[in-house]
N, C-alpha and C positions, 0 to 999 in steps of 0.2 A: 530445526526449521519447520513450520509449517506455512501449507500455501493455502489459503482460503478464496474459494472459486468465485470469481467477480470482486476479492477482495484485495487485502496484501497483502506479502509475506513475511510471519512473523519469525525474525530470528531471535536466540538470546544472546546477549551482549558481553563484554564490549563489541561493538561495529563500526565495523572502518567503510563507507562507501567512496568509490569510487570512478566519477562521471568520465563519460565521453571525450569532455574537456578536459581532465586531468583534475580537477575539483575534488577535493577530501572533504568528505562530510563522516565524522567522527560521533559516535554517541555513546557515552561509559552505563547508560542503562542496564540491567540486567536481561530484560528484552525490548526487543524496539519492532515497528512493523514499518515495511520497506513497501513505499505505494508502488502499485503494476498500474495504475491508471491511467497516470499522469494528472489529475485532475487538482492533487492535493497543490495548495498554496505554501506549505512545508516540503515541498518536495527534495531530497529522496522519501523524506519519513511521510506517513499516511498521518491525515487528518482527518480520515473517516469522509472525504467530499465524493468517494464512488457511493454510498448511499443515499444519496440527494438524486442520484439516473435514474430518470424510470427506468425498469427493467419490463423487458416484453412479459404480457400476458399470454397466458396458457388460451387454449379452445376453451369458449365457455366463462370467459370474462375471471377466471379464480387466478392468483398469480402463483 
């Protein structure tokens, strides 16, 4: 598993997700990445929509 900071974490697969509501979300990929954001329209699985946030700038306008 890896967790990438502001991003999501990539397991490899098979992955079996498991909602709140009792929801199976299933994917036989070799890896798959699992959104932390909530933002993704695929959600459990990341569609890459946390890099569309701005993210706060640093002092000095550089990010």
């Amino acid at each position: 598993m890896t967790v990438e900071r502001g991003g999501p974490v990539v397991v490899e697969g098979p992955v079996e997700v498991v909602a709140e509501d009792g929801t199976v979300a299933v994917s036989h990929r070799f890896a798959v990445a699992i959104c932390t954001c909530r933002r993704s329209a695929t959600y459990p699985w990341c569609d890459t929509s946390h890099r569309a946030h701005d993210r706060p700038r640093r002092k000095g306008g550089t990010p």
